[in-house]
PAZAPA-4460 file (N, C-alpha, C; in steps of 0.05 Angstrom, whole numbers, plus 32768, in hexadecimal, padded with zeros to 4 digits):
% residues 98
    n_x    n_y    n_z   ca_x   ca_y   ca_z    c_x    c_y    c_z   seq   type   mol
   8011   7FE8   8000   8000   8000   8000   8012   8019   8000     1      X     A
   8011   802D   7FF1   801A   8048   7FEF   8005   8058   7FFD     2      X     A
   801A   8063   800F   800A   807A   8020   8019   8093   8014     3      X     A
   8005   80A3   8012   8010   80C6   8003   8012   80DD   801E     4      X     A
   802C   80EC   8024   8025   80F3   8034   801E   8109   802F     5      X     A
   8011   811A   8046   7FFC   812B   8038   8011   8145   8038     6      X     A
   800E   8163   802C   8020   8177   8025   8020   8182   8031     7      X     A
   803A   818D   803A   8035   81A0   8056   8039   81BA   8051     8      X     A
   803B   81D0   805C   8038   81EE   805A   8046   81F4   804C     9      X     A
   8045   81FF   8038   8062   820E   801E   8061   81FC   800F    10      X     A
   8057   81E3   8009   805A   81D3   8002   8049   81DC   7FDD    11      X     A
   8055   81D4   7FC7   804D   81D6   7FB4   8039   81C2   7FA8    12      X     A
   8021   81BB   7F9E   8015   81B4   7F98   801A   81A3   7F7A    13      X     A
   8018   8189   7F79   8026   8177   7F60   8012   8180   7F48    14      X     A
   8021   8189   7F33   8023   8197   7F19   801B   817F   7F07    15      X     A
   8011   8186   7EF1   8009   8170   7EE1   801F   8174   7ECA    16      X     A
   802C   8161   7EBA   803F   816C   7EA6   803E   8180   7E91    17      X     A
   8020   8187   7E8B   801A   819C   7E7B   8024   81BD   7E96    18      X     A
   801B   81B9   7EA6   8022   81CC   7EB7   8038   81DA   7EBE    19      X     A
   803E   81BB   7EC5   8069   81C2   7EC6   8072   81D4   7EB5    20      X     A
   8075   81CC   7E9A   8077   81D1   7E81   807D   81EF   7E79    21      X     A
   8060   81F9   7E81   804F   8219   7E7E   8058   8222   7E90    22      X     A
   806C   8218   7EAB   806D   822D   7EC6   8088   8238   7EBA    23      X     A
   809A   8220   7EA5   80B8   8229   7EAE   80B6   8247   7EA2    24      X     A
   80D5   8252   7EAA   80D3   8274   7EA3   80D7   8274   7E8A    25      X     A
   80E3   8262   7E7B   80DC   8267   7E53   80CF   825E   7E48    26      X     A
   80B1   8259   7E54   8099   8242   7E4A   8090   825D   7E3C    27      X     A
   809A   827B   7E3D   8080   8294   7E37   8062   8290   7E47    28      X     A
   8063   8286   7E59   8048   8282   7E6C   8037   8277   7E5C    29      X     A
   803E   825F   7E51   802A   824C   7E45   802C   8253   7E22    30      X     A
   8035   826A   7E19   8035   8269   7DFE   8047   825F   7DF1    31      X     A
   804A   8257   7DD9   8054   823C   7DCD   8066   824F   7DC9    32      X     A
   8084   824E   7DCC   809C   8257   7DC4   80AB   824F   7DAE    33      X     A
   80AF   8268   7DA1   80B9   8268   7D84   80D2   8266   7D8B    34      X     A
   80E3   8259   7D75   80FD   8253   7D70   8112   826E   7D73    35      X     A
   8120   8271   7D81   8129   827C   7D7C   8140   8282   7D62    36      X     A
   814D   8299   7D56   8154   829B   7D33   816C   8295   7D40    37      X     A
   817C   828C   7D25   819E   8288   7D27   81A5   829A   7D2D    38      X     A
   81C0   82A3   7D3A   81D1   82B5   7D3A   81D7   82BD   7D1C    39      X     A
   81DB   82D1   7D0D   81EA   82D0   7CEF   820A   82D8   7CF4    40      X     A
   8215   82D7   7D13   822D   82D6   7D0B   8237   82DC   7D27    41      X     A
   8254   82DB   7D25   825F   82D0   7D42   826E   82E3   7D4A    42      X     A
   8270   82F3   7D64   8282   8308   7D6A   8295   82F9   7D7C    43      X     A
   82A1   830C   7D6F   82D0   8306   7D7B   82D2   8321   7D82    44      X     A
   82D0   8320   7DA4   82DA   833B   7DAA   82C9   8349   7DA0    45      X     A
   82D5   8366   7D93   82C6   837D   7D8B   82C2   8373   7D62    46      X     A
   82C8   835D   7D5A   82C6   8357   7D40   82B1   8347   7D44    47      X     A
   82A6   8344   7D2B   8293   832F   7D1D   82A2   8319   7D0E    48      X     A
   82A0   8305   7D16   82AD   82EC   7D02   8294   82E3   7CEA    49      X     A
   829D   82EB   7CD2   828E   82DE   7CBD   829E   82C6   7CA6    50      X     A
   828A   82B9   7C9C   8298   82A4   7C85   829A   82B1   7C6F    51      X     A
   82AC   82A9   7C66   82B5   82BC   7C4D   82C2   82A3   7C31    52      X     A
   82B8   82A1   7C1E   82C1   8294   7C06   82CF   82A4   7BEF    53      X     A
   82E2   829C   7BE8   82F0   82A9   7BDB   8306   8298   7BC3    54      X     A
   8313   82A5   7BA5   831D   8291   7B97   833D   8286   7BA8    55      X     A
   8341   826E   7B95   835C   8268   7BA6   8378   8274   7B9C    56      X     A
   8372   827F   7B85   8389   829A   7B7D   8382   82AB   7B86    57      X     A
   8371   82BF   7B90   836D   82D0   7BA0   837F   82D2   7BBF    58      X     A
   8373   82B4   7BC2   8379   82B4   7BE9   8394   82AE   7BEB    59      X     A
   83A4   829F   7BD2   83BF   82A0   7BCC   83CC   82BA   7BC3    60      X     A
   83C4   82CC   7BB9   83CB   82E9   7BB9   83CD   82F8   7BD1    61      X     A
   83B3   82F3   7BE0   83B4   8301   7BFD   83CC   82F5   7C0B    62      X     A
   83CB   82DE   7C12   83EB   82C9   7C23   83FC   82D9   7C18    63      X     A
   8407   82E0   7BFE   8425   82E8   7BF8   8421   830C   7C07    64      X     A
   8409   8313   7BFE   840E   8332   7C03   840E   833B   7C20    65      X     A
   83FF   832C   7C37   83F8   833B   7C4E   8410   833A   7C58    66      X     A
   8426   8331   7C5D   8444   8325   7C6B   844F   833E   7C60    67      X     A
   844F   833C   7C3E   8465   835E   7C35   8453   836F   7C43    68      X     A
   8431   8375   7C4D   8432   8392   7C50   843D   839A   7C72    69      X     A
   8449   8380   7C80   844E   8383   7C9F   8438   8376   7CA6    70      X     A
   841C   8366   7CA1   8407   8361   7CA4   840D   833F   7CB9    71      X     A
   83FD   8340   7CCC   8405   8324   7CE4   83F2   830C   7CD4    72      X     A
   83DF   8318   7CC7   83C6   8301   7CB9   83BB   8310   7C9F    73      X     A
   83AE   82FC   7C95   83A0   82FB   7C7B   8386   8314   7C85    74      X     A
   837A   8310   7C9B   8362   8316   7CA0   8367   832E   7CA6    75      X     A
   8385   833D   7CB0   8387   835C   7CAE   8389   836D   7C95    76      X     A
   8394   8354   7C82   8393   835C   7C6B   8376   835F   7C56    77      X     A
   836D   8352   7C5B   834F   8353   7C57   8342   8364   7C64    78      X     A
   8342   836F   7C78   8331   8383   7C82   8341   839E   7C78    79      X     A
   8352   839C   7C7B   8365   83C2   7C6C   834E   83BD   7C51    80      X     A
   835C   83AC   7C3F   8347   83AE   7C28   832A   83B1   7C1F    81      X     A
   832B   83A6   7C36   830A   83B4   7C38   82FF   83D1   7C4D    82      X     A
   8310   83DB   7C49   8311   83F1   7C5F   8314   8404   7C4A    83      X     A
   8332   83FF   7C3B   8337   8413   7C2A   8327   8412   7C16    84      X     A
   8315   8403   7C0D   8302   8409   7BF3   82E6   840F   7C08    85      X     A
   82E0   840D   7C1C   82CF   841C   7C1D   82D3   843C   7C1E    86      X     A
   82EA   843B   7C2D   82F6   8452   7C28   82F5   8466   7C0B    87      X     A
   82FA   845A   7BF6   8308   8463   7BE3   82E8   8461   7BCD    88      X     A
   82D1   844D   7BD5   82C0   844F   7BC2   82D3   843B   7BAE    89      X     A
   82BD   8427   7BA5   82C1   8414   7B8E   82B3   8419   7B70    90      X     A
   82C4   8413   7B5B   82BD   841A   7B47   82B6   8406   7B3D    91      X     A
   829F   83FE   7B2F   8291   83F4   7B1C   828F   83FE   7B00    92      X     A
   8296   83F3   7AEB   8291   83F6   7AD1   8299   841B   7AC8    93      X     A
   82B0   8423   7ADD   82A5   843C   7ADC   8292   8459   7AEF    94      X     A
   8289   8446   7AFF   8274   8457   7B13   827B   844E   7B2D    95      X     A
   827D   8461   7B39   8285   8464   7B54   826E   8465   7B68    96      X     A
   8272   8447   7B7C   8261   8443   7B8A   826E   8446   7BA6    97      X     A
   8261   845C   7BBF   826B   8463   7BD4   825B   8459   7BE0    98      X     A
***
């Protein structure tokens, strides 16, 4: 025989699993919780880390050049270049896009 003992003062009252469920603090108080979205990208410090595709004569161009300009990595070299054409405005066909 199981005897239940009975609940004593402070004592919380047994929850049915739908209950449980809806009490915890990210249930939204019973409303069905949406997914939260991906991150689109990962911070380093005060940078953003993004993926980047690129040709393999290209990224072999960058390797030989960042070392001559005093450069520690590829990726400082890549960012000057993209610094200095924002800087400088890129030309297209001719037309200058700032």
């Amino acid at each position: 025989m199981i005897v239940k003992r009975p609940l004593g003062e402070g004592a919380k009252p047994k929850l049915t699993p739908e209950e449980f469920i809806n009490g915890a603090p990210d249930a939204g108080a019973g409303e069905p919780t949406a997914e939260k979205p991906k991150a689109k990208h990962v911070k380093k410090g005060n940078k953003i880390q993004i993926t980047h595709t690129i040709q393999l004569e290209l990224l072999e161009r960058v390797d030989a050049a960042f070392p001559k300009m005093g450069m520690s990595s590829r990726a400082s070299y890549i960012n000057m270049a993209i610094t200095q054409m924002l800087g400088r405005g890129v030309s297209f066909d001719g037309e200058k896009d700032e």
